[in-house]
C-alpha positions as CSV (number, residue, x, y, z in Angstrom):
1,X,126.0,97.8,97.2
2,X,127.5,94.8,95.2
3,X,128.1,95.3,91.7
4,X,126.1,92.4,91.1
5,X,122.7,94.7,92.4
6,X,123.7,96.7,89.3
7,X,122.8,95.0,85.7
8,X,123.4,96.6,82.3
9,X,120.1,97.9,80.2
10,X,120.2,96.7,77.0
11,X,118.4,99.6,75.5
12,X,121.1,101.8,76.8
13,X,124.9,102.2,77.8
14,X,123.6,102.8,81.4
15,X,122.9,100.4,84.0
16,X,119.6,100.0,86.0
17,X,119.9,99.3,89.7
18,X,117.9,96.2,91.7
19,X,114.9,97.1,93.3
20,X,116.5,96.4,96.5
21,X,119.3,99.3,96.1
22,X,118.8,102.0,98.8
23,X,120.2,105.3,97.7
24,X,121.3,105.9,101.7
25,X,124.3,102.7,100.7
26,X,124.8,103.0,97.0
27,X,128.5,103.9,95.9
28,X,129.8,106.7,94.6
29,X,131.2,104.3,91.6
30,X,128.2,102.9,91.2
31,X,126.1,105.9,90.9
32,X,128.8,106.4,88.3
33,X,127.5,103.9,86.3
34,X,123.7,105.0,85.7
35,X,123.4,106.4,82.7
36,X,122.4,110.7,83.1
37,X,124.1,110.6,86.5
38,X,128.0,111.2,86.0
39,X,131.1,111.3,87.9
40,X,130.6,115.0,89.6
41,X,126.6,114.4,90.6
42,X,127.4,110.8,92.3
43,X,130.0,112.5,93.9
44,X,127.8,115.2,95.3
45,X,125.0,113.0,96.0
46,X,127.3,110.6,98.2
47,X,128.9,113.7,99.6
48,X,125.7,115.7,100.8
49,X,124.7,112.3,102.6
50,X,127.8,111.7,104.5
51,X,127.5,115.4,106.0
52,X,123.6,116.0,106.0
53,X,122.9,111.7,106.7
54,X,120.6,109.7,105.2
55,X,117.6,110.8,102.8
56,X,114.3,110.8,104.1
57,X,112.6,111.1,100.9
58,X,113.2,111.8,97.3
59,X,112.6,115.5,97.8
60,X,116.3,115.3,99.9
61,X,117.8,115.3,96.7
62,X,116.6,119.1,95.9
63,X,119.1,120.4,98.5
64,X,122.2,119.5,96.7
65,X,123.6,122.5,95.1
66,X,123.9,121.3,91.5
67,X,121.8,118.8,91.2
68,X,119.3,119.1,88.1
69,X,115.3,118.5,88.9
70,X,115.5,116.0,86.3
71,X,118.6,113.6,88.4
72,X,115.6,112.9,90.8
73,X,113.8,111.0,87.5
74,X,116.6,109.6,86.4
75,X,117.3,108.0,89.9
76,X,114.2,106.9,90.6
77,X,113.9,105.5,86.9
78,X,116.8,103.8,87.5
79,X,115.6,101.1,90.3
80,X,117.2,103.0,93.5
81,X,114.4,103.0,96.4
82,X,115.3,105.0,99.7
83,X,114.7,103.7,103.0
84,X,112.9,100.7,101.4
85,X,110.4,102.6,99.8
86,X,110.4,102.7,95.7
87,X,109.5,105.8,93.9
């Protein structure tokens, strides 16, 4: 993902994502940026995909040990889609 997919909310120190951003390609860094998300979840999001491959639905995310319910709102309110397909 180019940074330039990324573009900052003004309501918030966070970031929202384009429409177009497929959580199967984001960065860890850029994960980073969205505001809720953190250093230590991106990491373990971007980690659990590189060993378990590409989500297959937003319900994927529940498998990763440590990830609160609510990361899967703050994702989806965020702009990321996966596979194409918006939340």
């Amino acid at each position: 993902m180019r940074l330039g997919a990324l573009r900052r909310s003004r309501k918030s120190k966070g970031v929202n994502v384009s429409k177009n951003v497929d959580l199967n390609t984001v960065t860890e860094q850029d994960l980073e940026r969205i505001q809720g998300v953190g250093r230590d979840h991106a990491k373990k999001i971007v980690e659990f995909r590189k060993q378990k491959g590409s989500f297959k639905s937003w319900e994927d995310l529940k498998e990763i040990p440590g990830i609160p319910a609510h990361m899967l709102d703050t994702l989806k309110r965020s702009g990321l889609n996966i596979g194409g397909r918006a939340a």
